[in-house]
C-alpha positions in Angstrom: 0.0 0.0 0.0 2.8 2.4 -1.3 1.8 6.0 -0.6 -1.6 5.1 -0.3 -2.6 7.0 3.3 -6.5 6.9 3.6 -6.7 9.8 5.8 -4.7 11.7 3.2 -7.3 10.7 0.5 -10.0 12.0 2.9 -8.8 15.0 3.6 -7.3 15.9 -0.1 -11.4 15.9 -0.6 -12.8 19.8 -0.9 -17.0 20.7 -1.9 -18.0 23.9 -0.8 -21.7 24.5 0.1 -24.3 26.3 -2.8 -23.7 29.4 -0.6 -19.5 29.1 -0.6 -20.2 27.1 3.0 -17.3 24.9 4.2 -19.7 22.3 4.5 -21.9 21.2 1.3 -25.2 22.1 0.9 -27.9 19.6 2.1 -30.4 18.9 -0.9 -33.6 18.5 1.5 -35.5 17.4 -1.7 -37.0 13.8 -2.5 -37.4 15.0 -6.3 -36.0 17.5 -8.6 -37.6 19.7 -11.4 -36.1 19.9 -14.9 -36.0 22.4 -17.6 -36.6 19.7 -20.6 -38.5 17.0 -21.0 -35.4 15.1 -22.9 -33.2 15.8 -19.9 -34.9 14.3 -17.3 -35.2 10.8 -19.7 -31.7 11.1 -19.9 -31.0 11.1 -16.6 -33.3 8.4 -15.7 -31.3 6.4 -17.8 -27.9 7.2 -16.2 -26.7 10.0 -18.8 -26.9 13.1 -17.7 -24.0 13.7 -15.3 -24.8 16.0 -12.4 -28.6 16.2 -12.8 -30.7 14.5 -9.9 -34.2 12.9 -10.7 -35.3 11.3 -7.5 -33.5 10.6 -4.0 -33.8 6.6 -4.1 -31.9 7.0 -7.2 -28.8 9.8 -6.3 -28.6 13.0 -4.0 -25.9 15.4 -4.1 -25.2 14.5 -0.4 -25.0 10.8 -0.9 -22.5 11.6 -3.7 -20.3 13.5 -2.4 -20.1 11.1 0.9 -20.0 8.0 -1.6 -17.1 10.3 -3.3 -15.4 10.6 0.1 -15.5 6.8 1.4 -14.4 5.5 -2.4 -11.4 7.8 -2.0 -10.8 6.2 1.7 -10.7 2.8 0.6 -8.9 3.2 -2.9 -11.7 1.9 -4.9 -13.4 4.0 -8.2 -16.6 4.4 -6.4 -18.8 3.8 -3.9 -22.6 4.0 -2.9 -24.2 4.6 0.5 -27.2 3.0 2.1 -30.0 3.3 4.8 -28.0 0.3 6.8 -24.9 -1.9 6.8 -27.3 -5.0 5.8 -28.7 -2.6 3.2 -25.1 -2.7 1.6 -24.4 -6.5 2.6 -27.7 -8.0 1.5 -27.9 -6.3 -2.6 -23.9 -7.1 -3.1 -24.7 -10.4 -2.6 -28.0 -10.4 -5.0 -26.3 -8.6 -7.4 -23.3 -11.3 -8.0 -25.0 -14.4 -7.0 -28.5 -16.2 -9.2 -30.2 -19.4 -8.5 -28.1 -22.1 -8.2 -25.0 -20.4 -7.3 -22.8 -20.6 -3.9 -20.9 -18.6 -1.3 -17.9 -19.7 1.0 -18.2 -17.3 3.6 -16.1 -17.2 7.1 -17.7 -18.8 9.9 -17.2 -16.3 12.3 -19.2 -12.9 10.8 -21.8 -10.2 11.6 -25.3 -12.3 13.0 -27.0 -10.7 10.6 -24.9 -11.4 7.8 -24.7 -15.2 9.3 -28.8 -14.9 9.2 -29.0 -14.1 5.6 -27.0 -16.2 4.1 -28.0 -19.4 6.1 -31.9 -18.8 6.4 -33.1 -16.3 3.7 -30.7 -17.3 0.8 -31.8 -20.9 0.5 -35.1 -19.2 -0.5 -33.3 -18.3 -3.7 -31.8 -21.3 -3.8 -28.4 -20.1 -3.2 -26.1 -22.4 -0.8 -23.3 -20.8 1.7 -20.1 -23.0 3.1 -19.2 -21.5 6.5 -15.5 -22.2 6.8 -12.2 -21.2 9.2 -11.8 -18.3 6.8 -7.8 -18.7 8.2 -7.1 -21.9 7.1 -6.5 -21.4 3.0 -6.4 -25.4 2.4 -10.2 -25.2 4.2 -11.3 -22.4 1.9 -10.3 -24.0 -1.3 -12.0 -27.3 -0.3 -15.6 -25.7 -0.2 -15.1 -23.9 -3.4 -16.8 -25.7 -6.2 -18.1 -24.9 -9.8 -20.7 -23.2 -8.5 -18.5 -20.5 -6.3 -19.7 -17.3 -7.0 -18.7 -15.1 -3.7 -15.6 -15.6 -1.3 -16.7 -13.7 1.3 -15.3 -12.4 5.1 -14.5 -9.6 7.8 -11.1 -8.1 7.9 -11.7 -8.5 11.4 -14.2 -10.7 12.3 -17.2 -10.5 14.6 -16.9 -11.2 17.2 -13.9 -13.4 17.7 -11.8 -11.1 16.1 -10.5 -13.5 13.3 -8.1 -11.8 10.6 -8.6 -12.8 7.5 -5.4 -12.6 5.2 -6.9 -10.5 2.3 -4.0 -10.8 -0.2 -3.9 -14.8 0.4 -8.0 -15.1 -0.1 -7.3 -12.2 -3.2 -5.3 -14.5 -4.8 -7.6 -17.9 -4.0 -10.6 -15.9 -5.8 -8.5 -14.7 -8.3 -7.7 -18.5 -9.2 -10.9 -19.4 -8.8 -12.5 -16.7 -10.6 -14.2 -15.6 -8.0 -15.6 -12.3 -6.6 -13.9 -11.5 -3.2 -15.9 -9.2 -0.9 -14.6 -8.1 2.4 -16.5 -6.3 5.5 -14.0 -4.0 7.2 -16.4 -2.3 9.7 -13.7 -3.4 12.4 -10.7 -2.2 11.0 -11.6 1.4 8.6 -8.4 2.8 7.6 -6.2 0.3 9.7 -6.3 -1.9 6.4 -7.4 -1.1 2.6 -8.9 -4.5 1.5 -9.1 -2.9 -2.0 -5.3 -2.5 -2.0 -5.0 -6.2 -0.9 -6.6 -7.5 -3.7 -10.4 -7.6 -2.5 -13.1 -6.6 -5.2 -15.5 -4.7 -3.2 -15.3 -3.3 0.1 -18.3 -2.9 2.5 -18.7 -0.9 5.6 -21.3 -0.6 8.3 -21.2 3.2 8.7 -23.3 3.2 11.7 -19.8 2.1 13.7 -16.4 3.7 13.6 -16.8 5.6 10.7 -19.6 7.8 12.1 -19.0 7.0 15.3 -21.9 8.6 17.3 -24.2 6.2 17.4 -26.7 8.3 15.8 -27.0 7.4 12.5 -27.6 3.7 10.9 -25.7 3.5 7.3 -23.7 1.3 4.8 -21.8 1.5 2.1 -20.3 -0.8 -0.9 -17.3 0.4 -2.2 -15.8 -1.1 -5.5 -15.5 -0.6 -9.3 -17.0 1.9 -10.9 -19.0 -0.9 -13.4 -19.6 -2.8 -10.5 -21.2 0.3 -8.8 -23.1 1.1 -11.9 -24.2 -2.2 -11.5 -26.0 -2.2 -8.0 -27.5 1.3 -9.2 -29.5 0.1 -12.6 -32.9 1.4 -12.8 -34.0 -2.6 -14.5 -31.8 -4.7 -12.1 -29.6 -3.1 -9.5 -30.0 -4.6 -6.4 -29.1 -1.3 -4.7 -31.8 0.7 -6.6 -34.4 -2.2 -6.3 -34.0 -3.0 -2.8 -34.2 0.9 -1.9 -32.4 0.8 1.3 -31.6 4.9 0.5 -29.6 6.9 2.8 -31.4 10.3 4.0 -29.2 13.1 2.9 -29.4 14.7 6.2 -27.7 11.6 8.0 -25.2 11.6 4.9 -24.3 15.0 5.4 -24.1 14.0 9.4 -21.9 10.8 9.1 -19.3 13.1 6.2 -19.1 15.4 8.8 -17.7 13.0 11.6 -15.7 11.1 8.8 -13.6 14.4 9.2 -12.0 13.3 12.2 -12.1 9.9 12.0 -8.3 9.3 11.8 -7.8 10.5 15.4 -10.8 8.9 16.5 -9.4 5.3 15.4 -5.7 6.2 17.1 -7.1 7.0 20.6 -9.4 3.9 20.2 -6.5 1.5 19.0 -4.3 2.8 22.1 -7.2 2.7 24.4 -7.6 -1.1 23.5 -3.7 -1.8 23.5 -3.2 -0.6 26.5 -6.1 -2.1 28.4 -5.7 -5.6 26.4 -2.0 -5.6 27.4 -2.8 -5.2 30.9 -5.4 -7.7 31.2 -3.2 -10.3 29.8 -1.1 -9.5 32.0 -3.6 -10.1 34.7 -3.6 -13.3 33.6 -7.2 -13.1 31.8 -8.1 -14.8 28.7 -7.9 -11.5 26.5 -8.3 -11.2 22.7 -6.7 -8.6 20.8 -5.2 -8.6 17.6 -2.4 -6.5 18.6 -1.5 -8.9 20.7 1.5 -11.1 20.2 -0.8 -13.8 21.3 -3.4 -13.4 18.8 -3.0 -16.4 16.2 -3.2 -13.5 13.6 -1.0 -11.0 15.1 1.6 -11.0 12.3 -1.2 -11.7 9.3 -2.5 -8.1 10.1 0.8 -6.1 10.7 1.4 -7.5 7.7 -1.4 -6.0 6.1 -1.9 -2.2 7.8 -1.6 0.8 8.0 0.3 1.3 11.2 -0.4 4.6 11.6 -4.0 3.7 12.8 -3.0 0.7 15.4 -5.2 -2.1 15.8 -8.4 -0.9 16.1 -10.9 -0.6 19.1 -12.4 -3.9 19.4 -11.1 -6.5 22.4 -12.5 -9.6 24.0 -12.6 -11.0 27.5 -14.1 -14.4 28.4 -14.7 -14.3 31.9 -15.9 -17.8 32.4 -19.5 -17.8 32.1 -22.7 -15.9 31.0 -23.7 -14.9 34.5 -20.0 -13.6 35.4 -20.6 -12.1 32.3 -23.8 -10.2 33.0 -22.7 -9.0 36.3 -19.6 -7.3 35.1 -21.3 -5.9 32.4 -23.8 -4.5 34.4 -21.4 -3.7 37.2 -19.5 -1.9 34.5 -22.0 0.2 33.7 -23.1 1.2 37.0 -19.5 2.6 37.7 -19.9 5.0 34.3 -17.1 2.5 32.5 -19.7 2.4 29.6 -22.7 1.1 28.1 -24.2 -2.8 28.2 -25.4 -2.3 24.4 -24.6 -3.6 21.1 -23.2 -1.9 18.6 -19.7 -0.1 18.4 -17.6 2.8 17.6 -19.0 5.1 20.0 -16.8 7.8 22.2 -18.1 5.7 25.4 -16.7 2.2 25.6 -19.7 -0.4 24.8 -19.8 -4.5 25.7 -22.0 -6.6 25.2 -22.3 -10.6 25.2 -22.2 -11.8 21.6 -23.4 -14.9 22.2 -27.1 -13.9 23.9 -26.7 -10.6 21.4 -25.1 -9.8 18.2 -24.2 -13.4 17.2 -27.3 -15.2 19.0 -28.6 -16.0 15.3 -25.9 -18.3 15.1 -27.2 -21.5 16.9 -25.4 -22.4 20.3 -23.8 -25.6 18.8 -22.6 -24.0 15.8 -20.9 -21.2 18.6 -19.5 -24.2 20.2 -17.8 -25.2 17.4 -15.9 -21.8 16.5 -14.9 -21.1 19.8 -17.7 -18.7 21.1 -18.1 -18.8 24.4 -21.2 -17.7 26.7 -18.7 -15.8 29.1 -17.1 -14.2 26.1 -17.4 -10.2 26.6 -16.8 -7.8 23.4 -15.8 -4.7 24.1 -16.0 -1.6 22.0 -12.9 0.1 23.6 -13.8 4.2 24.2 -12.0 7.5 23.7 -10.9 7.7 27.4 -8.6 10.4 28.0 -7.2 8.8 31.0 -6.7 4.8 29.9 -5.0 3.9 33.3 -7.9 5.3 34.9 -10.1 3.4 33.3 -8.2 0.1 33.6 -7.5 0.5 37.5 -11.9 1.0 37.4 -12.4 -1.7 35.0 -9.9 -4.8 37.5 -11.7 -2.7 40.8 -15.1 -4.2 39.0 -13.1 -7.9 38.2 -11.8 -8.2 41.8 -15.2 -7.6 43.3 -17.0 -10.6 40.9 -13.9 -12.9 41.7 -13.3 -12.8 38.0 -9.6 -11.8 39.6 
């Protein structure tokens, strides 16, 4: 990734508002008048560059923050959407018919896990849920019919790293489309730059990091983007998960600072994972040493950014679990919610939560435990602060 500095790319980025505003005008408009008869056929059809016909189709604001997050991730273009799953669910329509299959990591977002093993059987489409780290396990499950290789740069919530160049080059062999979620890890690693055809991103996490604002966006070739947009069969324009351009113009905004955000975050959770192992607790963290994957992802990242904000404790059991969370939260150490990215540091239990679609045997099997605990790490200005609050908690459960 020579030269290729995503926060550079973001910030290189300059639209002034209808008014000369720093910030760019919000269109507030759900449709948009024209002049001629002849030009508003033409852009209906896709050929009449800068003209808007209707929001579900384009909006200046989702442009320019499609524009932004294509430049972040080094791909031609991009395209926003009302959710994450509203960018997960029409990539994988718009590459995959009847008849056609998916090898997909086992460990991934519950939702993503919930589409692909209960609602895409309905099209008659078949997933393979594999160790996305072992390559010889990948290549086994791929098949004639192999349409998608597909997995999280980090994974949720084990916090799996997927080696992006290795599966790049197994799709590529294969002829297969590789598509990679990097909610976990935005600007800490540029799939695109690895070798991954299109990039997706939750935008309701890190990147707008609020927790304010539900979004997604696919980021990938400009045909490919075309693609998802056709008016007769783009999965994006059909399904109409649309993005309101007053959240886009929210979440471009807070993409702004998003660089520092993820460098306090990735200390935050070195520092705190560091000292728990330490402590002798089972801690996950792919900074780590310890994590199985530690040198896969240097290998692959920007180290500028660290290793992003998400850590895991297993404490044992899901009643421990509960009562630190809860204890946790009490003391003002965070929230007990799902979710991530926020300022605040946020845990949950995946396996009663985010990842309860997955059924308990299959958690079993990849290693997901009930007293596993995900944290969200926070923008704490005072880490050692927090840590000597967070162990204070531990000691009194016995967890200790």
């Amino acid at each position: 990734m020579e030269n290729f500095n995503p926060a550079d790319k973001i910030q290189d980025l300059q639209y002034f508002g209808e008014f000369g505003g720093v910030n760019p005008s919000i269109s507030d408009s759900s449709t948009y008048t024209f002049l001629s008869a002849k030009t508003m056929f033409d852009t209906f059809e896709g050929n009449a560059e800068g003209c808007y016909l209707y929001s579900r189709h384009s909006s200046p604001m989702n442009l320019y923050l499609s524009k932004a997050l294509a430049a972040m991730e080094g791909t031609e273009s991009a395209n926003v959407s009302a959710s994450g799953m509203g960018a997960i669910t029409p990539v994988i329509m718009q590459l995959c018919n009847a008849g056609d299959e998916i090898v997909s990591s086992r460990t991934i977002y519950g939702g993503t896990y919930a589409f692909m093993k209960n609602m895409l059987p309905n099209w008659n489409i078949k997933t393979h849920f594999v160790d996305i780290t072992k390559p010889e396990l990948v290549e086994k499950a791929i098949n004639k019919n192999t349409k998608i290789l597909y997995c999280e740069t980090v994974s949720n919530p084990l916090l799996e790293v997927a080696d992006i160049k290795l599966l790049a080059n197994i799709a590529k062999k294969h002829n297969l489309k590789l598509v990679v979620d990097n909610t976990f890890s935005p600007l800490t690693v540029a799939p695109a730059k690895l070798g991954a055809d299109v990039v997706i991103h939750s935008l309701t996490k890190f990147i707008n990091g609020s927790s304010d604002t539900v979004g997604g966006v696919v980021c990938a070739s400009q045909d490919f983007i075309n693609d998802l947009k056709n008016v007769n069969n783009g999965a994006m324009m059909l399904f109409g998960a649309t993005m309101d351009s007053l959240r886009s113009a929210s979440i471009l905004k807070n993409l702004r600072t998003l660089h520092i955000r993820m460098k306090q975050h990735s200390y935050n959770a070195m520092y705190l994972a560091e000292k728990f192992e330490n402590d002798g607790l089972k801690v996950v963290y792919p900074g780590l040493k310890s994590h199985p994957s530690h040198d896969v992802i240097t290998k692959m990242m920007n180290k500028e950014y660290g290793y992003g904000g998400m850590m895991t404790l297993d404490v044992g059991n899901l009643d421990k679990a509960n009562q630190l969370m809860e204890l946790m939260q009490n003391r003002n150490l965070g929230y007990l919610a799902v979710s991530l990215g926020f300022y605040k540091t946020l845990f949950s239990a995946p396996g009663t939560s985010t990842s309860s679609e997955i059924p308990i045997e299959e958690q079993k099997e990849m290693g997901l435990s009930d007293g596993l605990i995900r944290f969200s790490i926070g923008l704490d200005n005072d880490i050692e602060r927090t840590y000597q609050m967070m162990k204070k908690c531990m000691q009194e459960l016995n967890i200790f």
